[in-house]
C-alpha positions as CSV (number, residue, x, y, z in Angstrom):
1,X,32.7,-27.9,52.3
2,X,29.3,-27.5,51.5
3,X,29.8,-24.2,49.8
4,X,32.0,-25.4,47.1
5,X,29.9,-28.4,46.6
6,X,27.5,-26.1,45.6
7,X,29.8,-23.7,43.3
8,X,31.1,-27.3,41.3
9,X,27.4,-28.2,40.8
10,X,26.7,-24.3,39.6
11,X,29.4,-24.4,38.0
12,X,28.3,-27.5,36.0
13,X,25.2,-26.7,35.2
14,X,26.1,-23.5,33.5
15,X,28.1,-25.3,31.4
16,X,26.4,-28.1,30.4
17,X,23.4,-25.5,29.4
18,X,26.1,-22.6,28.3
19,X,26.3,-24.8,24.8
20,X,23.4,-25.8,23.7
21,X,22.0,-23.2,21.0
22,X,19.1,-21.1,21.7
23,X,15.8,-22.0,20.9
24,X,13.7,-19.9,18.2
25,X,11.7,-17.0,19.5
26,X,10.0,-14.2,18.1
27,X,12.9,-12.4,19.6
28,X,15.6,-13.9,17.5
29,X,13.0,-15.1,14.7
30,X,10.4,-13.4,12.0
31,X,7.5,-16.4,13.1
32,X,4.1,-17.0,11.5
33,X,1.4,-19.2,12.7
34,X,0.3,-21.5,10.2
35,X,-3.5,-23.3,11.2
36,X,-5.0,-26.0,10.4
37,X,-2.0,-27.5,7.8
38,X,0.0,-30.6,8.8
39,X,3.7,-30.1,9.4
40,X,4.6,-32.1,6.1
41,X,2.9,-29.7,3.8
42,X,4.5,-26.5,5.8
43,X,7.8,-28.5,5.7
44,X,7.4,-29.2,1.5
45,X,6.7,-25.5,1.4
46,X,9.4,-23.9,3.1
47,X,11.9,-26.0,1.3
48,X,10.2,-24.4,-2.0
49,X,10.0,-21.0,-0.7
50,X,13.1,-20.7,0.7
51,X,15.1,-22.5,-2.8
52,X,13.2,-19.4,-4.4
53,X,16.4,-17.3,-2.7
54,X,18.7,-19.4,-1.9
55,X,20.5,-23.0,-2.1
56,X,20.0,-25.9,0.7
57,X,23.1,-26.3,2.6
58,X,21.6,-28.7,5.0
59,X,17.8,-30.1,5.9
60,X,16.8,-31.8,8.8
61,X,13.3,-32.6,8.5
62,X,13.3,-34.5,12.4
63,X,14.0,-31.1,13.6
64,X,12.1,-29.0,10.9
65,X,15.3,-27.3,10.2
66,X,16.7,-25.9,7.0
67,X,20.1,-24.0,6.0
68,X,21.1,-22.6,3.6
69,X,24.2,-21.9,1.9
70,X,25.7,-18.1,1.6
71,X,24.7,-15.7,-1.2
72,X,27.2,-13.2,-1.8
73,X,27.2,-9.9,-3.0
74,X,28.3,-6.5,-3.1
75,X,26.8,-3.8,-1.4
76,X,27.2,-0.7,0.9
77,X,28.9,-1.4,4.2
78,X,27.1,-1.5,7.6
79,X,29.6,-0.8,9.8
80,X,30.0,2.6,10.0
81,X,33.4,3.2,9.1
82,X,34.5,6.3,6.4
83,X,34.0,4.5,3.3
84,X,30.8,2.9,4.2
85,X,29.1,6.0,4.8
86,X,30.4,7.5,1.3
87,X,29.0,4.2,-0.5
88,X,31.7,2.5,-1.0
89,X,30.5,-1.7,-1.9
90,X,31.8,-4.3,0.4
91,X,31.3,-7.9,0.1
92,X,28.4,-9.0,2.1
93,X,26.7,-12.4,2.1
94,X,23.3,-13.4,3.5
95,X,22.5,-17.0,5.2
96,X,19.1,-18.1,6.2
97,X,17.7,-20.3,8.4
98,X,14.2,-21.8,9.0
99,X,12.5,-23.9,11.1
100,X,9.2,-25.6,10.9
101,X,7.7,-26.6,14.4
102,X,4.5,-28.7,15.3
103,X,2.2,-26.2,17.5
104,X,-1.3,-26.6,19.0
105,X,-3.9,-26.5,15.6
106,X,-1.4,-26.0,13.3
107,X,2.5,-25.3,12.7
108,X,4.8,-22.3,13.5
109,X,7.8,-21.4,10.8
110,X,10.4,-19.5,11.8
111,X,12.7,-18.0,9.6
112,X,16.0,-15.7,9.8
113,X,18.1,-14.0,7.4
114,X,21.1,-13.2,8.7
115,X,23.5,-10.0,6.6
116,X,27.0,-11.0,7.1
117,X,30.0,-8.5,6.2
118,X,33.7,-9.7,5.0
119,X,36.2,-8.6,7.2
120,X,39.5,-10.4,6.7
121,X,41.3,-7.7,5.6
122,X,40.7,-5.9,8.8
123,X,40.9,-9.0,11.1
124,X,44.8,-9.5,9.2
125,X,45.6,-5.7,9.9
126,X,44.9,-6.2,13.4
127,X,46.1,-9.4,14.7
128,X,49.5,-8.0,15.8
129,X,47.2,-6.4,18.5
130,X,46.9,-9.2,20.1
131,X,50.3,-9.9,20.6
132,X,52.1,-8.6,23.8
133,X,55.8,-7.8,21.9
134,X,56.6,-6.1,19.0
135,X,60.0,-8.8,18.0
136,X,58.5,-10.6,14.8
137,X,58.8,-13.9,15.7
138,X,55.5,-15.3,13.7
139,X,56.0,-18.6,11.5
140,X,54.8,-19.2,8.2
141,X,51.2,-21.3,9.5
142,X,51.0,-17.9,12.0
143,X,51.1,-15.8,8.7
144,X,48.0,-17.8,7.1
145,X,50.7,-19.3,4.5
146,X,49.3,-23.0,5.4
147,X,45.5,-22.0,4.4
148,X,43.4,-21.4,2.0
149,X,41.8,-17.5,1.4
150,X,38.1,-19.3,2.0
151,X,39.4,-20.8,5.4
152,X,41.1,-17.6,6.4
153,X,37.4,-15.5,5.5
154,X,36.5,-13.7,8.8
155,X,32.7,-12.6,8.4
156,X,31.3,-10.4,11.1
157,X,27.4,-10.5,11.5
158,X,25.5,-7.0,10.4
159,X,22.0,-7.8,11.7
160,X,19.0,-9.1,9.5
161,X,17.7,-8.7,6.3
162,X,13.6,-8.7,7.4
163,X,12.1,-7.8,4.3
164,X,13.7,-10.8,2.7
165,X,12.4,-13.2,6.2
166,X,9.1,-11.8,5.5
167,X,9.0,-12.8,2.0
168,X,10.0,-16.2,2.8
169,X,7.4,-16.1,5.2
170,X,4.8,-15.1,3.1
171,X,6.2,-17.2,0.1
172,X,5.6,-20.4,2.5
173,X,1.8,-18.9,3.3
174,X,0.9,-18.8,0.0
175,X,2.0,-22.4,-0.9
176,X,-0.1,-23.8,1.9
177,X,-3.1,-21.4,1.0
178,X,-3.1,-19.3,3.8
């Protein structure tokens, strides 16, 4: 009895910390140490910095958080498949997101671009895959009739764009005079 006492409360506590998101490192984050500036003025100037390249989707200045909206465009594929390594343009989209934390002297901004590639096409050729009979018996909803093309968008992460972080980075540096 005591055993499975102890797999429920195991249980529960990797799933009450399982959602929460993870915090910013340098592992998962370009970072830069900013001393001696206050959090406001390294909070005004990421805002700037980061509207040089992008548009606000969502601030939250309790958490020193911004995000931003995607930029689209077309360029060559990362994934490795045929076309991609002849050239051939696929859309793409970048998203960023930074953060402005309160350390000791000073502040830390993080900041992370991350290169997203469209997929939907290959998501729709493949989702009879999943399906364990070959009878079509889909309904119209099941064939993406009741949605819009922007709901249906399936966008598979490609890594990061770092050059674009770091001038971010060093964007919000120069507005503080660092």
């Amino acid at each position: 009895m005591r055993r499975a006492g102890m797999v429920a409360v195991g249980l529960f506590v990797l799933l009450a910390s399982g959602c929460a998101e993870p915090a910013a490192t340098s592992l998962n984050f370009a970072v830069r140490e900013v001393p001696g500036v206050s959090t406001g003025a390294a909070w005004s100037a990421a805002i700037d910095a980061v509207r040089e390249h992008f548009r606000i989707a969502r601030m939250d200045r309790s958490a020193g958080r911004i995000v931003t909206e995607p930029v689209e465009t077309q360029e060559a594929g990362q994934s490795g498949r045929a076309g991609d390594l002849l050239g051939a343009e696929r859309r793409m989209r970048r998203v960023a997101d930074v953060r402005v934390q309160e350390s000791d002297g000073g502040v830390q901004v993080y900041c992370k671009v991350l290169v997203q590639q469209f997929e939907s096409g290959e998501r729709r050729l493949f989702a009879r895959d999943k399906y364990a009979s070959d009878i079509p018996s889909e309904t119209p909803a099941d064939q993406e009739s009741a949605t819009t093309a922007e709901q249906n968008a399936a966008w598979r992460d490609r890594g990061r764009d770092k050059v674009l972080e770091r001038q971010i980075l060093e964007s919000i540096l120069e507005r503080v005079g660092g």
